[in-house]
PDB file as gemmi writes it, atoms N, CA and C in Angstrom:
CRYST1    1.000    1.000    1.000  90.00  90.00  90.00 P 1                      
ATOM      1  N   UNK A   1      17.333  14.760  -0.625  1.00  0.00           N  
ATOM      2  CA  UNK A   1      16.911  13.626  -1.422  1.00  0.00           C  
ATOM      3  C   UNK A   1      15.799  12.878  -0.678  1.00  0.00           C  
ATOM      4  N   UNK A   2      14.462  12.467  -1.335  1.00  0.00           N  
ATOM      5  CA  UNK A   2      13.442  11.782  -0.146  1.00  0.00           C  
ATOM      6  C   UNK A   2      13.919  10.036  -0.300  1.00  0.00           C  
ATOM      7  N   UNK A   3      13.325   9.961   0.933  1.00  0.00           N  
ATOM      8  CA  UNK A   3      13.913   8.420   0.935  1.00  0.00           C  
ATOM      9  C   UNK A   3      13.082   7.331  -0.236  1.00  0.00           C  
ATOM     10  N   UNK A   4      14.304   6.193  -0.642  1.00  0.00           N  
ATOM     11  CA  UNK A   4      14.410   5.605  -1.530  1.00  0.00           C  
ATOM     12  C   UNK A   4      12.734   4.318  -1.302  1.00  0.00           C  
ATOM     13  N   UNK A   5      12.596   4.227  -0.419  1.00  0.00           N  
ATOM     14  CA  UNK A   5      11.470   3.431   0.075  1.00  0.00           C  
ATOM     15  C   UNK A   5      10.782   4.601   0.831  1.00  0.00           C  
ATOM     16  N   UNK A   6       9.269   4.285   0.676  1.00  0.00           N  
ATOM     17  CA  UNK A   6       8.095   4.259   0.934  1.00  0.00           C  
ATOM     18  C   UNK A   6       6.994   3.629   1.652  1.00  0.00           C  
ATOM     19  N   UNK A   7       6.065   4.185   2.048  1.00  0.00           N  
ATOM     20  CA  UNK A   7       5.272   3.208   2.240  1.00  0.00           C  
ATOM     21  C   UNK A   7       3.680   3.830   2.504  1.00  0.00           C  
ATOM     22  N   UNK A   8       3.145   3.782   1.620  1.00  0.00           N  
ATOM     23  CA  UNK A   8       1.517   4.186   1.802  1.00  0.00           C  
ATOM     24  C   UNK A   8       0.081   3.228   2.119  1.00  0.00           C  
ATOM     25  N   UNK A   9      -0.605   4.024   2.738  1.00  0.00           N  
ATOM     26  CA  UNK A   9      -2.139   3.578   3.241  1.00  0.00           C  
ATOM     27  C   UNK A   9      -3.024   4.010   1.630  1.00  0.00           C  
ATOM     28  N   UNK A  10      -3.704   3.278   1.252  1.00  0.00           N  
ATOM     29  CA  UNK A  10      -4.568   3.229  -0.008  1.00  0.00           C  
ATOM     30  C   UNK A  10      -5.494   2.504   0.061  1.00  0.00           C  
ATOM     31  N   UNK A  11      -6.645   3.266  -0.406  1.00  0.00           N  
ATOM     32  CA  UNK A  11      -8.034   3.166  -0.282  1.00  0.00           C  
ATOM     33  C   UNK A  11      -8.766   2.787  -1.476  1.00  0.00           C  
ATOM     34  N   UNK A  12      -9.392   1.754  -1.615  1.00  0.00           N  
ATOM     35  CA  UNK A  12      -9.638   0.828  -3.022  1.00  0.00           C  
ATOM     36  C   UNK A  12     -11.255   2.277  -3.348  1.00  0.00           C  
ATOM     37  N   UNK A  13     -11.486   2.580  -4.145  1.00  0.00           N  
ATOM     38  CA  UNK A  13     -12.770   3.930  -4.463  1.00  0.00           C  
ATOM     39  C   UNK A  13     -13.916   3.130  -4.244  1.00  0.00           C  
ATOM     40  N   UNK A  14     -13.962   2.126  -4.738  1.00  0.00           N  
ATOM     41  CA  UNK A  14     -15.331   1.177  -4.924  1.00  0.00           C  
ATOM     42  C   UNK A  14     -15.554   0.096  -3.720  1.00  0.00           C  
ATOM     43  N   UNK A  15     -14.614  -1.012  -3.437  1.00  0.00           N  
ATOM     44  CA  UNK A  15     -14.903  -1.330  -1.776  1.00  0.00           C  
ATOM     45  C   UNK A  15     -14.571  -0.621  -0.436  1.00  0.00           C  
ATOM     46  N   UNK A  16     -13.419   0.603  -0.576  1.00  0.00           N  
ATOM     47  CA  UNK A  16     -13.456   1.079   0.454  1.00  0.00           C  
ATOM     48  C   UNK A  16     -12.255   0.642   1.144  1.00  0.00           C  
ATOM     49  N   UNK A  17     -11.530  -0.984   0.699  1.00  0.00           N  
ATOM     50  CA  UNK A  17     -10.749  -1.658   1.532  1.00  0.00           C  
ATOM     51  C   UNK A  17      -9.171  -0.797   1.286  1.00  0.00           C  
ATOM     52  N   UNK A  18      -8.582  -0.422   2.235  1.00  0.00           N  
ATOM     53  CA  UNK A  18      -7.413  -0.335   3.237  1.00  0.00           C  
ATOM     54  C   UNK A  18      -6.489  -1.210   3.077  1.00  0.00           C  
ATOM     55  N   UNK A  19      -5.546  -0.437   1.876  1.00  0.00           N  
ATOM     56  CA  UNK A  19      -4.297  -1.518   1.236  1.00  0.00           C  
ATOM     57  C   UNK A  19      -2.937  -1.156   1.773  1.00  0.00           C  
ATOM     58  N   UNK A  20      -1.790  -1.411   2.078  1.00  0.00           N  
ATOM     59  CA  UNK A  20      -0.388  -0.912   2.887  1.00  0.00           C  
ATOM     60  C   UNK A  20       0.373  -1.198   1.517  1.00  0.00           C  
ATOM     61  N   UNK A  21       0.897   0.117   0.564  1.00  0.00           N  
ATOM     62  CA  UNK A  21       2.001  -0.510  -0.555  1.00  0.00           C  
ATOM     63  C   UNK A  21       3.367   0.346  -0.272  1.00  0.00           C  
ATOM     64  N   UNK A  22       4.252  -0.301  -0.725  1.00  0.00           N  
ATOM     65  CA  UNK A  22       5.737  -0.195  -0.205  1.00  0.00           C  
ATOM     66  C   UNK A  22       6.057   0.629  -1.749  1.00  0.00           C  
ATOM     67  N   UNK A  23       6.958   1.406  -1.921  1.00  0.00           N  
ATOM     68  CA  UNK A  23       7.226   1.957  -2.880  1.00  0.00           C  
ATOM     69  C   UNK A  23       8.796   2.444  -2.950  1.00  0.00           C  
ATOM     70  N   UNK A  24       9.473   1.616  -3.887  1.00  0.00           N  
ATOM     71  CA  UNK A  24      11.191   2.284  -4.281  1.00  0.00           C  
ATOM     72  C   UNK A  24      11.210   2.983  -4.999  1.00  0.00           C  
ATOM     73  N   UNK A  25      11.535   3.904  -4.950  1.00  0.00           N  
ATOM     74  CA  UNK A  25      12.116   5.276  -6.257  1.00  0.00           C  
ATOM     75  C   UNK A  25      10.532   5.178  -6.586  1.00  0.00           C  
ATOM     76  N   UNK A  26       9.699   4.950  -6.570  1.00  0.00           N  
ATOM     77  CA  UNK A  26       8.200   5.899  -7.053  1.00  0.00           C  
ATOM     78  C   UNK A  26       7.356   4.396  -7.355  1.00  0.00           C  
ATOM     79  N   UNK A  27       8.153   3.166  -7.518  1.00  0.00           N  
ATOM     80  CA  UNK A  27       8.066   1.868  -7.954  1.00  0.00           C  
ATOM     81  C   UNK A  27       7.229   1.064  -7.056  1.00  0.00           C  
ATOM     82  N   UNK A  28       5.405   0.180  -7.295  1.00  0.00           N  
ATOM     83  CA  UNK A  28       5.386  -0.147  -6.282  1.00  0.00           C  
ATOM     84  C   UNK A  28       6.073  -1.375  -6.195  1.00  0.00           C  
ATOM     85  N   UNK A  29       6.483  -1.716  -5.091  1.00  0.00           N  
ATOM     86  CA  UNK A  29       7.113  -3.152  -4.929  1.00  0.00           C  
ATOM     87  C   UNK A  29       7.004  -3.985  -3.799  1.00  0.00           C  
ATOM     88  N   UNK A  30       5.637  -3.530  -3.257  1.00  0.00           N  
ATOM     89  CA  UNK A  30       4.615  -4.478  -2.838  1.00  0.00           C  
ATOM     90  C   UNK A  30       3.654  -3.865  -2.109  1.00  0.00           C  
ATOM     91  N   UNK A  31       2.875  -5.404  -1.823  1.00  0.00           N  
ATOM     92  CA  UNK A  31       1.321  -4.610  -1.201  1.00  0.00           C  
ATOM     93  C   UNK A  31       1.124  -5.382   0.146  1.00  0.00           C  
ATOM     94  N   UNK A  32      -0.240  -5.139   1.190  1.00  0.00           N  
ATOM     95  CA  UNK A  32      -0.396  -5.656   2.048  1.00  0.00           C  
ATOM     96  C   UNK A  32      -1.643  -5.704   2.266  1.00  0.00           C  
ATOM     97  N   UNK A  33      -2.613  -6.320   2.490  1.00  0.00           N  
ATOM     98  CA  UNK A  33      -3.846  -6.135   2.986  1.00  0.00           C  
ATOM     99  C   UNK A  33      -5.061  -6.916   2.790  1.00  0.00           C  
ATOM    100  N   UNK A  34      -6.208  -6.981   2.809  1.00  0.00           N  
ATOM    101  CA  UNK A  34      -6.668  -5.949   3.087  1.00  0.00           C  
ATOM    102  C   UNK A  34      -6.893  -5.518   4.577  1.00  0.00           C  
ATOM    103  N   UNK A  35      -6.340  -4.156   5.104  1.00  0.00           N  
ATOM    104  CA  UNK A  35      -6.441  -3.641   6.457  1.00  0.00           C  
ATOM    105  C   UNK A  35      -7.843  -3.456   7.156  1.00  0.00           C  
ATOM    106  N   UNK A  36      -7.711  -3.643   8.300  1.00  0.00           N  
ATOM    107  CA  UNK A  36      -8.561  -2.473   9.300  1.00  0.00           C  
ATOM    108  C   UNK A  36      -8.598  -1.070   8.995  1.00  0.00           C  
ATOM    109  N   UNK A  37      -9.912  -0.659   9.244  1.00  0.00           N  
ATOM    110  CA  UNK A  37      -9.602   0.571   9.918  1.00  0.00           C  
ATOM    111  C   UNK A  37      -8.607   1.206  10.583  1.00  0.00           C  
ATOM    112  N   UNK A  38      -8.343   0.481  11.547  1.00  0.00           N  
ATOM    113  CA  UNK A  38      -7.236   0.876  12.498  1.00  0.00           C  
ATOM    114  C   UNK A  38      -6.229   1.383  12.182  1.00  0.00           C  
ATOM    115  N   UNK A  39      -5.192   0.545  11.135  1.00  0.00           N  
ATOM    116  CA  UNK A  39      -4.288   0.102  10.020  1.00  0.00           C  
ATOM    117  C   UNK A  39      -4.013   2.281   9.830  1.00  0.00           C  
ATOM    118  N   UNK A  40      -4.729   2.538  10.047  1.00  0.00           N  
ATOM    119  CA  UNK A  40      -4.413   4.086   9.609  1.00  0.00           C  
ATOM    120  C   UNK A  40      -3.376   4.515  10.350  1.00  0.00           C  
ATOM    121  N   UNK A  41      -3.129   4.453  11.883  1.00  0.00           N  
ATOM    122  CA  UNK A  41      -1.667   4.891  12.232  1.00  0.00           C  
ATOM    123  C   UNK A  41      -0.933   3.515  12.782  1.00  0.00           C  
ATOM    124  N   UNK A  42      -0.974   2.303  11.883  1.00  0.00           N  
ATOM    125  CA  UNK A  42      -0.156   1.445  12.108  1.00  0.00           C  
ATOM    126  C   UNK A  42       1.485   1.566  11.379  1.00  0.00           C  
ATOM    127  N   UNK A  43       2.342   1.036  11.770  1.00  0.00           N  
ATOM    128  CA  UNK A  43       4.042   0.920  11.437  1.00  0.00           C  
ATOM    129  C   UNK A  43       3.689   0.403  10.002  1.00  0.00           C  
ATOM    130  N   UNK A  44       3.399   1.186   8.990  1.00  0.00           N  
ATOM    131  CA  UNK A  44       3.649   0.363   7.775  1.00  0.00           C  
ATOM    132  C   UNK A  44       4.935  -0.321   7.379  1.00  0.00           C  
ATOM    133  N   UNK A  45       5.992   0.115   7.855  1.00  0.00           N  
ATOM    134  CA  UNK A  45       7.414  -0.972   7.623  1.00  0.00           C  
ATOM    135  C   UNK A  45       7.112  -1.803   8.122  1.00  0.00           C  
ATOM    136  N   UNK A  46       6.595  -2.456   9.029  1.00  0.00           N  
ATOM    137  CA  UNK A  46       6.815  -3.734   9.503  1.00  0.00           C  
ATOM    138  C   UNK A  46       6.118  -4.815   8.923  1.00  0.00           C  
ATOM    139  N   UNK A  47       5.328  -4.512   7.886  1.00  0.00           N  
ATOM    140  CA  UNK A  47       4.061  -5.130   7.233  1.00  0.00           C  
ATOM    141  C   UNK A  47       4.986  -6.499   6.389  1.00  0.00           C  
ATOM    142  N   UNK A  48       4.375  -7.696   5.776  1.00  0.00           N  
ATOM    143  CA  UNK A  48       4.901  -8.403   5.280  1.00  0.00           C  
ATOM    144  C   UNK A  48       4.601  -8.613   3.724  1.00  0.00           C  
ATOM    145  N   UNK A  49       5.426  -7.536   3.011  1.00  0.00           N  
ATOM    146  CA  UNK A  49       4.882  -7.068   1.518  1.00  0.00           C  
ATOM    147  C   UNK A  49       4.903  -8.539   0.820  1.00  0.00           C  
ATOM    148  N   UNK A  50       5.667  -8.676   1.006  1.00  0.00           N  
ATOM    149  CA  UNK A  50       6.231 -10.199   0.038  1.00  0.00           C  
ATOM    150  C   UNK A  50       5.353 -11.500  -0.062  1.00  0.00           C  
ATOM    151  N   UNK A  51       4.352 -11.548   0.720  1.00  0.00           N  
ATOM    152  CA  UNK A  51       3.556 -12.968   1.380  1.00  0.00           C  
ATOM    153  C   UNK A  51       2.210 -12.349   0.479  1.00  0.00           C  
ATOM    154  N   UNK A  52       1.994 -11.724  -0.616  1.00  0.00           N  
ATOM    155  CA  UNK A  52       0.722 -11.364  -1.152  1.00  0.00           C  
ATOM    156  C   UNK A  52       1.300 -11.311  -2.922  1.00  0.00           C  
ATOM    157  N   UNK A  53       1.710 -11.903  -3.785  1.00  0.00           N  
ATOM    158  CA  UNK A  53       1.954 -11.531  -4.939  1.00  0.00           C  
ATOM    159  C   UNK A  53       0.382 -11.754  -5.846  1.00  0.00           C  
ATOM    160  N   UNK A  54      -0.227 -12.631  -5.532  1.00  0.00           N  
ATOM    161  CA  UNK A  54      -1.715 -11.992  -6.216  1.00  0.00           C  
ATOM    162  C   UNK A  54      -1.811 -10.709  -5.882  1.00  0.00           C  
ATOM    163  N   UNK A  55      -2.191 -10.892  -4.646  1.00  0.00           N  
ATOM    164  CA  UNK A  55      -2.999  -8.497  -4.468  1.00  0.00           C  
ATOM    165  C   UNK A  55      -2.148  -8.037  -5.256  1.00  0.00           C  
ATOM    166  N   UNK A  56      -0.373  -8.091  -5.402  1.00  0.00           N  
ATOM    167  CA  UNK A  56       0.387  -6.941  -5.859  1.00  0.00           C  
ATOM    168  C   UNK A  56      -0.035  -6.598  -7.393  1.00  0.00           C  
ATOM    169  N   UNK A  57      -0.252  -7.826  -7.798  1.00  0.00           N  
ATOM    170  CA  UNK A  57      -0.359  -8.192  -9.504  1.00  0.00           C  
ATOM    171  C   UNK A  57      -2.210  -7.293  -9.758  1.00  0.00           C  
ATOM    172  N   UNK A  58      -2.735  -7.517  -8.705  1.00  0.00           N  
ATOM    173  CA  UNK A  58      -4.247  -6.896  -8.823  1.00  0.00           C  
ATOM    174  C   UNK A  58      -4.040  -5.344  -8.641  1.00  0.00           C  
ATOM    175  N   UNK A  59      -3.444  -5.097  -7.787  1.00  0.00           N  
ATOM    176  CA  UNK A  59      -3.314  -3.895  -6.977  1.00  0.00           C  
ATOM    177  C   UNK A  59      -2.703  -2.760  -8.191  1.00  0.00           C  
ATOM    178  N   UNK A  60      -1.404  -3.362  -8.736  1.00  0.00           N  
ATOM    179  CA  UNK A  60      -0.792  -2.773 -10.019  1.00  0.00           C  
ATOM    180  C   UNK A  60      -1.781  -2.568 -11.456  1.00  0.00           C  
ATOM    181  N   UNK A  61      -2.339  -3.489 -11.446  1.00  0.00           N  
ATOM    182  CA  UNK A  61      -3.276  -3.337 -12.856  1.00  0.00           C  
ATOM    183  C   UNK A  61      -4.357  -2.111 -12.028  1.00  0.00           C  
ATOM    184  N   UNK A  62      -4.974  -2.338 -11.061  1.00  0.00           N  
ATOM    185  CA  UNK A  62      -6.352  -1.413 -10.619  1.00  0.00           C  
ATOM    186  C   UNK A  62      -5.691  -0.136  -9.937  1.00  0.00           C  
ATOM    187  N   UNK A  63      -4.494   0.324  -9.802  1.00  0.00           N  
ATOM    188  CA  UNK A  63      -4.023   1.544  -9.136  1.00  0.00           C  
ATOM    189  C   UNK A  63      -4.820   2.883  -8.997  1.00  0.00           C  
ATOM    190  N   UNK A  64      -4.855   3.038 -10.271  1.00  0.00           N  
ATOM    191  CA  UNK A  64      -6.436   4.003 -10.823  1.00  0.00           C  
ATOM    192  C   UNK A  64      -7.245   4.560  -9.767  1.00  0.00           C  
ATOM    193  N   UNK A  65      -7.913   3.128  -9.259  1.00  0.00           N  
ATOM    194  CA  UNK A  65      -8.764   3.283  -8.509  1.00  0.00           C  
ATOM    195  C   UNK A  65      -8.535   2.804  -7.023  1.00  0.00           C  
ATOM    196  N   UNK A  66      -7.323   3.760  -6.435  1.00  0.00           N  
ATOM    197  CA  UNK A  66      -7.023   3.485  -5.023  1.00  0.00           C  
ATOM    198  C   UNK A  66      -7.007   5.328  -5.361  1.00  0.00           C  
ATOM    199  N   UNK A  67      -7.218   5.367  -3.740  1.00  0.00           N  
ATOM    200  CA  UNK A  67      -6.630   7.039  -3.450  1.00  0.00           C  
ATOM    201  C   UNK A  67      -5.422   7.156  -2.135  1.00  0.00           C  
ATOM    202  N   UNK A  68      -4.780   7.758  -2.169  1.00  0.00           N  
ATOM    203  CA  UNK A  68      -3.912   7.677  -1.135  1.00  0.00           C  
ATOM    204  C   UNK A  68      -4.096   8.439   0.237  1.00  0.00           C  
ATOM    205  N   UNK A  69      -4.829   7.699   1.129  1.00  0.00           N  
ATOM    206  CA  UNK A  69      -5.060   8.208   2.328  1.00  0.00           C  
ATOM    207  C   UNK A  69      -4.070   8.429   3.336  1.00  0.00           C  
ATOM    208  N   UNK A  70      -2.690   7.756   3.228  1.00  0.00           N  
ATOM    209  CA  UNK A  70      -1.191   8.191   4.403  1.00  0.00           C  
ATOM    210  C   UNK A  70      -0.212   7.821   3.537  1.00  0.00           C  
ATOM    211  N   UNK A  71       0.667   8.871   3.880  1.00  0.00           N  
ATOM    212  CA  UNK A  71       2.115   8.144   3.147  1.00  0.00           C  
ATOM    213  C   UNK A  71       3.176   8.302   4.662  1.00  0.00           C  
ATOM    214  N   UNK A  72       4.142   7.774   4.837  1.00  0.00           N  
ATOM    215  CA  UNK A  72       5.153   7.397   5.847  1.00  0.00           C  
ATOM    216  C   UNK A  72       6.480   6.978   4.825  1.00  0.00           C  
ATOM    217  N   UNK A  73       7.965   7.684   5.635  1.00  0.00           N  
ATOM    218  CA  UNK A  73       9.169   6.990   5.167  1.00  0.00           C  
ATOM    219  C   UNK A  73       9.362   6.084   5.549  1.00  0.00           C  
TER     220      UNK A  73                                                      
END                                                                             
């Protein structure tokens, strides 16, 4: 069974910016960012999804246009 949480590195197509989203059962249920560069082999669990409900609400409508550059359990 893969684990129930998630957590991916996503790449906006048009600015380029480096988003951290948390994902339950396939669900996103939150976001983080916008990252560094760096941010590519950072601990995405430790991120603070909850402290951004604008991005999440942006992030959900524009999904489209992110690509998924890392995923991590």
């Amino acid at each position: 069974m893969p684990p129930v949480t998630r957590y991916q590195l996503w790449q906006h197509a048009k600015s380029r910016e480096l988003w951290a989203v948390r994902l339950e059962f396939d669900t996103l249920t939150g976001v983080f960012g916008p990252l560094q560069a760096s941010a590519r082999s950072a601990d995405l669990s430790s991120l603070l999804y909850e402290d951004h409900p604008d991005d999440f609400e942006w992030l959900f409508r524009a999904a489209d246009d992110f690509t998924v550059v890392r995923e991590s359990a």
